[in-house]
C-alpha positions as CSV (number, residue, x, y, z in Angstrom):
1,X,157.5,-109.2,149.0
2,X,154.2,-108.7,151.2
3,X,153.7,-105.4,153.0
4,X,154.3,-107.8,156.5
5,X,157.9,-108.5,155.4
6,X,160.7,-106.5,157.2
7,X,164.4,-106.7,156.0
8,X,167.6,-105.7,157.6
9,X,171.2,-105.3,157.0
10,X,174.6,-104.5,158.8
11,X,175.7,-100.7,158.4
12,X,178.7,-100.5,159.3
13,X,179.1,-96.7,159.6
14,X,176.6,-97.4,162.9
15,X,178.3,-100.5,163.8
16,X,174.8,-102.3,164.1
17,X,171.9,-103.7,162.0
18,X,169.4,-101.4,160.8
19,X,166.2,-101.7,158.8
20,X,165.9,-101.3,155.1
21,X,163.3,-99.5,153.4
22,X,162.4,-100.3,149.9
23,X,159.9,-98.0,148.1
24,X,157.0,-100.3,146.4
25,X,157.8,-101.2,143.0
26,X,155.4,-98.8,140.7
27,X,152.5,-100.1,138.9
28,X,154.0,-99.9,135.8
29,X,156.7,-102.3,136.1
30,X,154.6,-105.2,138.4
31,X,154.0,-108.1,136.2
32,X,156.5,-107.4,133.3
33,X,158.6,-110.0,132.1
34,X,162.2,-110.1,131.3
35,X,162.6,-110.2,127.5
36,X,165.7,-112.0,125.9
37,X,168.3,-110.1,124.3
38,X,171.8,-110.6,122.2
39,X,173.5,-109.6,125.4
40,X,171.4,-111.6,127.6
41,X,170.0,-114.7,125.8
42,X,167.7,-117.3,127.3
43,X,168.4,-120.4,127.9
44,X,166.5,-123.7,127.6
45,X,167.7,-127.0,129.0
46,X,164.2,-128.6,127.7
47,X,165.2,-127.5,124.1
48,X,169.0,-128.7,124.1
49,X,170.5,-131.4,122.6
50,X,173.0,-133.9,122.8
51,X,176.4,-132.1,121.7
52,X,176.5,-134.5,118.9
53,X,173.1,-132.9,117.2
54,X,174.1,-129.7,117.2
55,X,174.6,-129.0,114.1
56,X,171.3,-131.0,113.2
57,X,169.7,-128.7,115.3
58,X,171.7,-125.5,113.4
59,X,170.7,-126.8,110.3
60,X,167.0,-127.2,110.8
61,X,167.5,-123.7,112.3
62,X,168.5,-122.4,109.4
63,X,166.2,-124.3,107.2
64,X,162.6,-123.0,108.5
65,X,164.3,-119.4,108.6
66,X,164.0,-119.0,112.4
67,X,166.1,-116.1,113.7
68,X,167.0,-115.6,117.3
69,X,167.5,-119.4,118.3
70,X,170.9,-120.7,118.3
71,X,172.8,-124.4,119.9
72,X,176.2,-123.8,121.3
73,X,178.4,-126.9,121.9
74,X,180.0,-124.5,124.7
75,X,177.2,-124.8,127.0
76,X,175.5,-127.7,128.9
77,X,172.3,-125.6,127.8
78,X,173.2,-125.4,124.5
79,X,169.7,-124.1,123.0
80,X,170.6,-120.1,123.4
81,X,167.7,-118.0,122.9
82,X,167.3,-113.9,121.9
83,X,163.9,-113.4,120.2
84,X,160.7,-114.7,121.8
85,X,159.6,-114.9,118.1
86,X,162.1,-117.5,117.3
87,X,161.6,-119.5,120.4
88,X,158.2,-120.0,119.4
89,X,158.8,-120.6,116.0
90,X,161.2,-123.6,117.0
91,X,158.5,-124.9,119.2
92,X,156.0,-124.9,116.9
93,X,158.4,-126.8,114.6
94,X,159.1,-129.0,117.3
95,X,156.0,-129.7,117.8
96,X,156.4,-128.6,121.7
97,X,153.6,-126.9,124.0
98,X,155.0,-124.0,126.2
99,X,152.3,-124.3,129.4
100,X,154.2,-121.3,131.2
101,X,154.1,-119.2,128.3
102,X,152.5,-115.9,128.1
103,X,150.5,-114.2,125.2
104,X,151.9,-114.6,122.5
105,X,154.6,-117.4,123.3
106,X,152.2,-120.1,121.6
């Protein structure tokens, strides 16, 4: 949000729509991104698979030792992610090439 922006809401204690001030985000949290977590996992529509490779996908998983990086037949994104580690891990044996990825997501 530019400093030009202005926002507004209904208060309805006033009965009319007033102005809302946000204070600036502090300079410490700009730029930080959102890491994945057991309760929150990523998700990756470019990394799922069909349901019926699933278990392949579990298997290979398993095999190289990646932790963090899971396929759930539950979900239409089925390639559930918690450790950045892992996610690049299964890229690299992928052989995929993460353009949007920060330092360190290889």
């Amino acid at each position: 949000m530019n400093s030009t922006t202005r926002r507004f809401r209904y208060d309805p204690t006033a009965d009319d729509v007033v102005e809302v001030f946000d204070d600036p985000p502090s300079s410490s949290t700009v730029g930080l991104v959102q890491g994945y977590s057991e309760s929150k996992p990523g998700k990756s529509i470019g990394m799922s698979v069909h349901p019926s490779q699933i278990p392949e996908m579990n298997e290979l998983v398993r095999a190289h030792g990646i932790k963090g990086v899971t396929f759930d037949s539950s979900k239409r994104d089925n390639c559930q992610i918690t450790s950045r580690k892992g996610r690049r891990e299964l890229m690299k044996v992928l052989g995929y090439f993460d353009a949007d990825g920060g330092y360190g997501d290889g």
